[in-house]
C-alpha positions as CSV (number, residue, x, y, z in Angstrom):
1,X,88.5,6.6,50.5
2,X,88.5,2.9,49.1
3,X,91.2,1.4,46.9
4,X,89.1,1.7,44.1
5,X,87.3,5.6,45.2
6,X,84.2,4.7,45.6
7,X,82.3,6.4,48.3
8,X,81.1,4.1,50.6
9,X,78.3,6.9,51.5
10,X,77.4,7.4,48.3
11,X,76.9,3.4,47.2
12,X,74.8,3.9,50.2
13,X,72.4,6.4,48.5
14,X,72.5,4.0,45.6
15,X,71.4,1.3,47.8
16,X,68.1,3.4,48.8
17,X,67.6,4.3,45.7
18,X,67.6,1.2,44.2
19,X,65.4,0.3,47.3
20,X,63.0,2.8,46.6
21,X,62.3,1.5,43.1
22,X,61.7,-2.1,44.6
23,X,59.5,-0.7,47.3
24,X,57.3,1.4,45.2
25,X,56.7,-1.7,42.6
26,X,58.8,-1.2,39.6
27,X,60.3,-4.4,40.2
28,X,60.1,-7.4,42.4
29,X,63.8,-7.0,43.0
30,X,67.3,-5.8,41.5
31,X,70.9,-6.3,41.4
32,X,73.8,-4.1,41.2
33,X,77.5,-4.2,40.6
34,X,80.0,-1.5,40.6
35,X,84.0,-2.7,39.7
36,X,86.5,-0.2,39.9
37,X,90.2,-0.8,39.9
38,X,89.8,-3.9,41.6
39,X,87.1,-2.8,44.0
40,X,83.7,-4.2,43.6
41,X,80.2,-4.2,45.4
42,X,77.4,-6.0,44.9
43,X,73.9,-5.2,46.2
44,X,70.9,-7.3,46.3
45,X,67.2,-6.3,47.1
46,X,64.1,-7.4,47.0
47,X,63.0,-10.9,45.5
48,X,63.3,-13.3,42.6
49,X,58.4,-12.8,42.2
50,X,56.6,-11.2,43.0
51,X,54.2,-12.3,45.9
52,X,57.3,-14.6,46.1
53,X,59.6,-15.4,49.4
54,X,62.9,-16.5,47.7
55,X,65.5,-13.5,48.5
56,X,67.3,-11.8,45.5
57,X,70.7,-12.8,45.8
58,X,74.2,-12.2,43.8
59,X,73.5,-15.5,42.0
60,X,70.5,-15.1,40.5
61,X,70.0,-15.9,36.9
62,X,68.7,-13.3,34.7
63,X,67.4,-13.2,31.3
64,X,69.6,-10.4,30.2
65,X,67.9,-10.5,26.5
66,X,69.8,-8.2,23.7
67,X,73.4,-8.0,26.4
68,X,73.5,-11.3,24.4
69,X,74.7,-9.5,21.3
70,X,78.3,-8.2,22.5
71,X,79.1,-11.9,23.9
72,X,78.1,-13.2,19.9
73,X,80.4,-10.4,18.6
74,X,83.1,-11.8,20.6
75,X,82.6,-14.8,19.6
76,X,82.5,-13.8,15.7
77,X,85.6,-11.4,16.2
78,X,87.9,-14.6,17.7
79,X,86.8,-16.1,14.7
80,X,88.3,-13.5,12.6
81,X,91.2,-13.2,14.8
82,X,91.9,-16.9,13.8
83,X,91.1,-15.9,9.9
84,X,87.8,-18.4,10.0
85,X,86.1,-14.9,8.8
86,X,86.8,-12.0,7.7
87,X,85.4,-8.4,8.2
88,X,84.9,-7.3,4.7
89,X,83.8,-10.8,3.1
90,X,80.6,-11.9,1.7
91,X,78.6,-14.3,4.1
92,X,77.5,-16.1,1.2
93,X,79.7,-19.1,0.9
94,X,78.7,-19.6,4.4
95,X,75.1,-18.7,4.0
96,X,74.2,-19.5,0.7
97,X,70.4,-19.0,1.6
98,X,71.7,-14.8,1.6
99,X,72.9,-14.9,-1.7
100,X,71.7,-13.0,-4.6
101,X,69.7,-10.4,-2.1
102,X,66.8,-8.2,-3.1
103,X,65.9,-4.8,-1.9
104,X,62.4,-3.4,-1.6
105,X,62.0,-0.7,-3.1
106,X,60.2,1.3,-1.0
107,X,59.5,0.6,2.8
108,X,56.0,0.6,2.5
109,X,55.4,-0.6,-0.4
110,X,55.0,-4.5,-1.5
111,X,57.3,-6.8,-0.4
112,X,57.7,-8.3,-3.9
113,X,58.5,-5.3,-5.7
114,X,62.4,-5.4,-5.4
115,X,65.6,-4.9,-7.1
116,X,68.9,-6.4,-6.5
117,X,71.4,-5.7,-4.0
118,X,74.2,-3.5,-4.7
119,X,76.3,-5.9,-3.3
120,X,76.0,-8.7,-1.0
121,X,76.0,-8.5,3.1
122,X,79.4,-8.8,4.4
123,X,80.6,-10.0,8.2
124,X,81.2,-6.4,9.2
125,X,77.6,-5.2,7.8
126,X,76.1,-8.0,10.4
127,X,78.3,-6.7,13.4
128,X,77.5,-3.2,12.3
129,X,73.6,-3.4,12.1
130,X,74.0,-2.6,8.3
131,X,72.9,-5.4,6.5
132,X,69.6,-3.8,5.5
133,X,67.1,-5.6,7.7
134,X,66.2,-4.8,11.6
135,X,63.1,-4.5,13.8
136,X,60.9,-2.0,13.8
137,X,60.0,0.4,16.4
138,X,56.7,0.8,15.2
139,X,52.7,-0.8,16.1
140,X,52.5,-4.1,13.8
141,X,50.6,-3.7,10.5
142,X,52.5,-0.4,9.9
143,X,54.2,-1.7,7.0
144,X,53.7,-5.2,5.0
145,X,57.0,-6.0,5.2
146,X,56.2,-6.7,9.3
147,X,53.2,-9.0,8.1
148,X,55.7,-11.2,5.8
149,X,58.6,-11.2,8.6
150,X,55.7,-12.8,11.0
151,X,54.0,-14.9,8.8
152,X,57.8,-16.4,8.4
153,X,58.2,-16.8,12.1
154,X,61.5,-15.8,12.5
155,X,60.8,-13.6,15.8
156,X,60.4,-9.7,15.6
157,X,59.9,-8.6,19.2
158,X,61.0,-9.3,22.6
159,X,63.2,-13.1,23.2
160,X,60.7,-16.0,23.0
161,X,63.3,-18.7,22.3
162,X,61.3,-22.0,22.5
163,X,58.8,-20.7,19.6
164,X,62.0,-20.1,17.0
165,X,63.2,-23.3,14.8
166,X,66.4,-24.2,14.6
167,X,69.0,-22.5,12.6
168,X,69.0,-24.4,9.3
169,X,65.4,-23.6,9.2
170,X,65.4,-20.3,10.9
171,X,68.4,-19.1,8.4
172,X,66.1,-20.4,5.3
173,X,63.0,-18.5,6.2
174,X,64.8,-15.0,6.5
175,X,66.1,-15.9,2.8
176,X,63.1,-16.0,1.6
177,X,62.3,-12.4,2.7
178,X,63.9,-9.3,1.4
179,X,65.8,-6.7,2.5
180,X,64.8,-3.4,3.7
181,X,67.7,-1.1,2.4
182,X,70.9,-2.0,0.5
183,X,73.5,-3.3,2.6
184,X,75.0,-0.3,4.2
185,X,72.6,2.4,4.0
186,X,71.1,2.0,7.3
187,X,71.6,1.0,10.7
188,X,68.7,-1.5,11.9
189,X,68.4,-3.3,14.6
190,X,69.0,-6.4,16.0
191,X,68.4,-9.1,12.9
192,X,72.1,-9.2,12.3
193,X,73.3,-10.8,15.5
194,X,70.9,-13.6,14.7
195,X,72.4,-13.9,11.7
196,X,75.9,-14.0,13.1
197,X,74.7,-16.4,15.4
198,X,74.3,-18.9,12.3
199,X,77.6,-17.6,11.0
200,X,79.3,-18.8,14.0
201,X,78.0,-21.9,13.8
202,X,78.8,-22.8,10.4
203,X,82.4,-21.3,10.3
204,X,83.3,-23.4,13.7
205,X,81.5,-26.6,13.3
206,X,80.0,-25.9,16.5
207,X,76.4,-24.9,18.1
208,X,76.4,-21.2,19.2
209,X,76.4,-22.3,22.9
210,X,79.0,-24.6,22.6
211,X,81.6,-22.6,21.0
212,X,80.9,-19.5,23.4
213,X,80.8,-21.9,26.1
214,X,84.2,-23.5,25.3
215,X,86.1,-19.9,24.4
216,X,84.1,-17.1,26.1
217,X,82.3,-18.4,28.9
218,X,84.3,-21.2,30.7
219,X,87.6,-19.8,30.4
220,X,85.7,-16.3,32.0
221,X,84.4,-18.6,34.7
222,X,80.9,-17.9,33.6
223,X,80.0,-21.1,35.1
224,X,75.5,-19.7,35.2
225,X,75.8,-18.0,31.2
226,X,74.0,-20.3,28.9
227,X,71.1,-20.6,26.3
228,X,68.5,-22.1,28.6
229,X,68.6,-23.2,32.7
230,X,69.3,-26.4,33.8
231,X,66.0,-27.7,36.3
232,X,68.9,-27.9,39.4
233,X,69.5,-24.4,38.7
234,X,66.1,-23.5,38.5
235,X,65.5,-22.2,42.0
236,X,67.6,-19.3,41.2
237,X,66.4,-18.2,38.0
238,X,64.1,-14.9,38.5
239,X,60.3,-14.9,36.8
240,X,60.5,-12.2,34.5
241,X,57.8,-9.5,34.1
242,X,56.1,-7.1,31.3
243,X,54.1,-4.1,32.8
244,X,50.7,-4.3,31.5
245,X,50.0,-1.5,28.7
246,X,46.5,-0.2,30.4
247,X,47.3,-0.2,34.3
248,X,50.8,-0.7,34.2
249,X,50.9,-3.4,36.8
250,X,53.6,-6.2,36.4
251,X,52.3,-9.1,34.6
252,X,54.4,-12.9,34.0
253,X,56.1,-12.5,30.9
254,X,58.1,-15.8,31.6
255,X,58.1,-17.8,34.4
256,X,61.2,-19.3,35.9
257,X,59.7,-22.7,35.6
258,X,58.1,-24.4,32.8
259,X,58.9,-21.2,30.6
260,X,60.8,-20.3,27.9
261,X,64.4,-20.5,29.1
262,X,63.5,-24.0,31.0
263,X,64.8,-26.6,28.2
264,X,67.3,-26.1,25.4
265,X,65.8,-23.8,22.5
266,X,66.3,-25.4,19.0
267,X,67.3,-22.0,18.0
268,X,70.1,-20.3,20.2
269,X,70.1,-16.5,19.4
270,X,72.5,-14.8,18.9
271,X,70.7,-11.9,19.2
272,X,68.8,-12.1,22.8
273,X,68.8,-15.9,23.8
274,X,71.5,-15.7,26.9
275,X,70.7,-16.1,30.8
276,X,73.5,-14.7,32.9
277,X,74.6,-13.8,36.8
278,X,75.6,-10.1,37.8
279,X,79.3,-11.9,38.6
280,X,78.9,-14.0,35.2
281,X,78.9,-10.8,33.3
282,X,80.8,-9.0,35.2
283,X,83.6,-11.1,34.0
284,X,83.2,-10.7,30.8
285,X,82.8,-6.5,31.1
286,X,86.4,-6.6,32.3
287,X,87.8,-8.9,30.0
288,X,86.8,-6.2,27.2
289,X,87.5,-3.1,29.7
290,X,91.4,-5.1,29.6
291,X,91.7,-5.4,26.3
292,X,90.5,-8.9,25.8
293,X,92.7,-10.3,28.8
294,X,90.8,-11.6,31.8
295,X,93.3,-13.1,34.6
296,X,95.4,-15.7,32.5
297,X,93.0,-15.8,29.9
298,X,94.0,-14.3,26.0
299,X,90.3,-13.8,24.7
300,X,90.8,-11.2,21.9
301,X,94.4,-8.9,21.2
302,X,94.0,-5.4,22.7
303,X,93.8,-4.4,19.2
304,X,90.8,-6.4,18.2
305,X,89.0,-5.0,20.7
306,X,89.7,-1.2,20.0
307,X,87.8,-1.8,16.7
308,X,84.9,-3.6,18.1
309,X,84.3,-0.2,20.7
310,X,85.1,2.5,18.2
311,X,82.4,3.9,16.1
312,X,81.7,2.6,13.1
313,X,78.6,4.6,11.8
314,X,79.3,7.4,9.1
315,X,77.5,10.3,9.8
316,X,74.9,9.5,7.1
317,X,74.2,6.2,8.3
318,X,73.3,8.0,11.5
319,X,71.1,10.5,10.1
320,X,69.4,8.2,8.1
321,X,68.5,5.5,10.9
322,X,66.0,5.2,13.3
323,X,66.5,4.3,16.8
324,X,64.6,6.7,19.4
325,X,64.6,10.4,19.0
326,X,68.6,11.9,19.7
327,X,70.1,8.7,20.2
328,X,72.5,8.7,18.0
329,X,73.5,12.5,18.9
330,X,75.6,11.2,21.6
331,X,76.4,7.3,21.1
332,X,77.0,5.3,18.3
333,X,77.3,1.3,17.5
334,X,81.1,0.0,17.1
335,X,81.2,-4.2,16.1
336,X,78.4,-6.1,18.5
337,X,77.9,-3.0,20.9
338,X,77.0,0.3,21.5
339,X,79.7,3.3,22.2
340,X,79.4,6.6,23.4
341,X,80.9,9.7,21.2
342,X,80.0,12.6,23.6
343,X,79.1,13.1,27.0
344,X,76.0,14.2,27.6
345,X,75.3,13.4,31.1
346,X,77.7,12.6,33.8
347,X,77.1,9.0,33.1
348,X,77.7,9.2,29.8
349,X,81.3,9.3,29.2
350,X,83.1,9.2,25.5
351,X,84.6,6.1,25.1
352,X,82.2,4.1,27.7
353,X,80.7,0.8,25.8
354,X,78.2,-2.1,26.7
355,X,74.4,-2.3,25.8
356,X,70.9,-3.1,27.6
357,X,68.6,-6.0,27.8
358,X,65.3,-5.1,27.3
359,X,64.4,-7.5,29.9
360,X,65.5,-5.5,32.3
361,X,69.0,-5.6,31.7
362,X,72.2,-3.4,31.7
363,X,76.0,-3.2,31.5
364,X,78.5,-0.6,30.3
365,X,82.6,-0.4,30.5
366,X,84.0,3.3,31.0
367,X,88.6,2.6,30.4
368,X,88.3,6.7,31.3
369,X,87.4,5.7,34.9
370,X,88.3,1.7,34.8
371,X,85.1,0.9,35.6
372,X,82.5,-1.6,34.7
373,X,78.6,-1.4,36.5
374,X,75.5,-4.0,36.2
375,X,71.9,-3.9,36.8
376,X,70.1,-6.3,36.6
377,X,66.2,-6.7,37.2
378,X,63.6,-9.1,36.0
379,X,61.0,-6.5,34.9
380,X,60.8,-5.6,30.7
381,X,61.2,-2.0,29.6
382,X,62.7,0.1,27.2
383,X,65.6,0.3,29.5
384,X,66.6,4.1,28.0
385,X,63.3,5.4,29.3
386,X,63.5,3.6,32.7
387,X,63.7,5.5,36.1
388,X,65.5,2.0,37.4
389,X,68.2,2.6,34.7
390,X,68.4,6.2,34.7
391,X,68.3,6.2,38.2
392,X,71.2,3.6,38.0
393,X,73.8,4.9,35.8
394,X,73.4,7.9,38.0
395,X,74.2,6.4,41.4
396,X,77.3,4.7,39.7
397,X,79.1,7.7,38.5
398,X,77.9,9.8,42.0
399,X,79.7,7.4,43.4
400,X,82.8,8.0,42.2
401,X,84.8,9.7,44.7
402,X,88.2,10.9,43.3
């Protein structure tokens, strides 16, 4: 038995498993981490292309895609915990361009028949998801208020960084568009960590990546976690894949050079604009597993990070909002992240937080078992409905050997 029981057998049969997935095509390669108690393994397979000869290895860079939104509610709760912001207060003085909000009146009905707001969007409703304005999980078209969101370019799919303008601008088109819902009603997702991402930067004075680079990312040592990758760096930066939605073969979503994460965006999202190693994050999953402590490093108090992994939702909100069928049966969204209420598998454990990366992303933090697990890959999907993640989350808890 190891210091931290794992099975060394049983990371084994996650190893083949893993391999499997990479052998049969699902993705040019993968990375895994598993941390317990001090213990960790890392596990590298495949390659960084396909067709390609350059090794995956436990430094490759990653486009880990909507895992940027916990790092941006960090970054917003160290600003309340320094009383820059506050939970409960409008964002308006801040973000004039959100003040005086309308409400459509009906989903699919015209986006300029509105009413006001009941009140305006607070810090807490952007952390929460419940400012009244998400994506949609539905074909484009479906409703006009998708037509208006794209004819203002403000993004309203998967990351595409370099095609977004910068936050000024980005900030003033989504004021010209309404909300959804009142502020509160609903859970939707991922607008708001955009929107915090401009927050951020007004409240510090500072550019998103600066101000996570200076308190989250270099006292964390996350020495590869930025907005975009620097050219020396690009040799280890995996070309990322989409499966193609008639044969299902893997198809360049970005390449590694010359793409989309290859020069600084003018728009740093808060939402899904970070690149990051398995180690990179890794670091910061156990700064929040400790309470906001990593090594010598005060991050957040223990306390402020009990509120951001408790549930936040009311039991309407989650009966009301869309995600995927049953989601919110057994997990919930705290302040940046995702948290699960009830276990449903043996990988879902109550009390385990993190989120995905649709990308190809995932990482989760179980205090129950002190553990924090990673995988990374470089091919898009909707990572719930994944074998690769399923398969995953499965190997790390069969692993567990106490």
């Amino acid at each position: 038995m190891s210091t931290g029981n794992l099975s060394k057998a049983r990371l084994a049969r996650m190893h083949e498993t893993m391999a499997g997935h990479v052998a049969r095509g699902a993705a040019p390669g993968v990375v895994t981490l598993v941390s317990r108690r001090g213990e960790t393994h890392v596990d590298a397979i495949g390659l960084t292309e396909v067709d390609g000869r350059t090794p995956m290895a436990r430094d490759t860079i990653f486009r880990i895609s909507s895992m940027t939104k916990p790092v941006t509610a960090v970054a917003a709760m160290i600003l309340v915990e320094e009383c820059q912001l506050r939970l409960d207060d409008p964002v308006d003085p801040l973000l004039p361009e959100l003040a005086d909000r309308q409400v459509m009146r009906r989903l699919d009905g015209s986006v300029t028949d509105t009413v006001p707001a009941n009140r305006p969007i607070s810090v807490r409703d952007l952390l929460t998801f419940q400012l009244g304005f998400g994506v949609f999980f539905a074909p484009p078209g479906t409703f006009p208020i998708q037509d208006a969101i794209a004819e203002a370019g403000i993004g309203d799919g998967p990351p595409r960084p370099a095609e977004l303008p910068g936050p000024n601008e980005w900030i003033r088109r989504f004021g010209t568009l309404p909300l959804m819902h009142q502020p509160g009603e609903r859970w939707m997702y991922n607008t708001g960590s955009d929107i915090l991402g401009v927050l951020i930067e007004r409240a510090s004075g500072q550019s998103l990546e600066t101000f996570c680079r200076r308190r989250i990312f270099e006292p964390l040592g996350m020495k590869d976690t930025a907005f975009s990758v620097p050219a020396v760096k690009l040799d280890r930066f995996a070309t990322s894949y989409e499966p193609d939605p008639q044969t299902g073969a893997l198809r360049v979503y970005d390449p590694a050079v010359g793409g989309q994460w290859s020069s600084p965006p003018a728009f740093q999202s808060g939402s899904g604009g970070l690149v990051s190693t398995v180690d990179d994050f890794a670091a910061f999953g156990q700064m929040m597993l400790a309470g906001g402590r990593y090594g010598d490093e005060r991050i957040l108090s223990r306390t402020t990070v009990q509120a951001m992994v408790t549930d936040h939702l009311t039991p309407r909100v989650k009966e009301e909002s869309g995600f995927f069928p049953g989601y919110f049966d057994s997990r919930s969204w705290g302040l940046g992240l995702a948290v699960v209420t009830r276990r449903d598998s043996p990988s879902a454990v109550p009390g385990q937080f993190g989120w995905d990366g649709g990308l190809g992303t995932s990482w989760y933090s179980d205090p129950r078992e002190d553990l924090t697990a990673i995988l990374m890959t470089q091919r898009s999907g909707f990572p719930q409905l994944s074998e690769i993640y399923l398969d995953f989350w499965t190997s790390v808890y069969q692993a567990l050997d106490d």
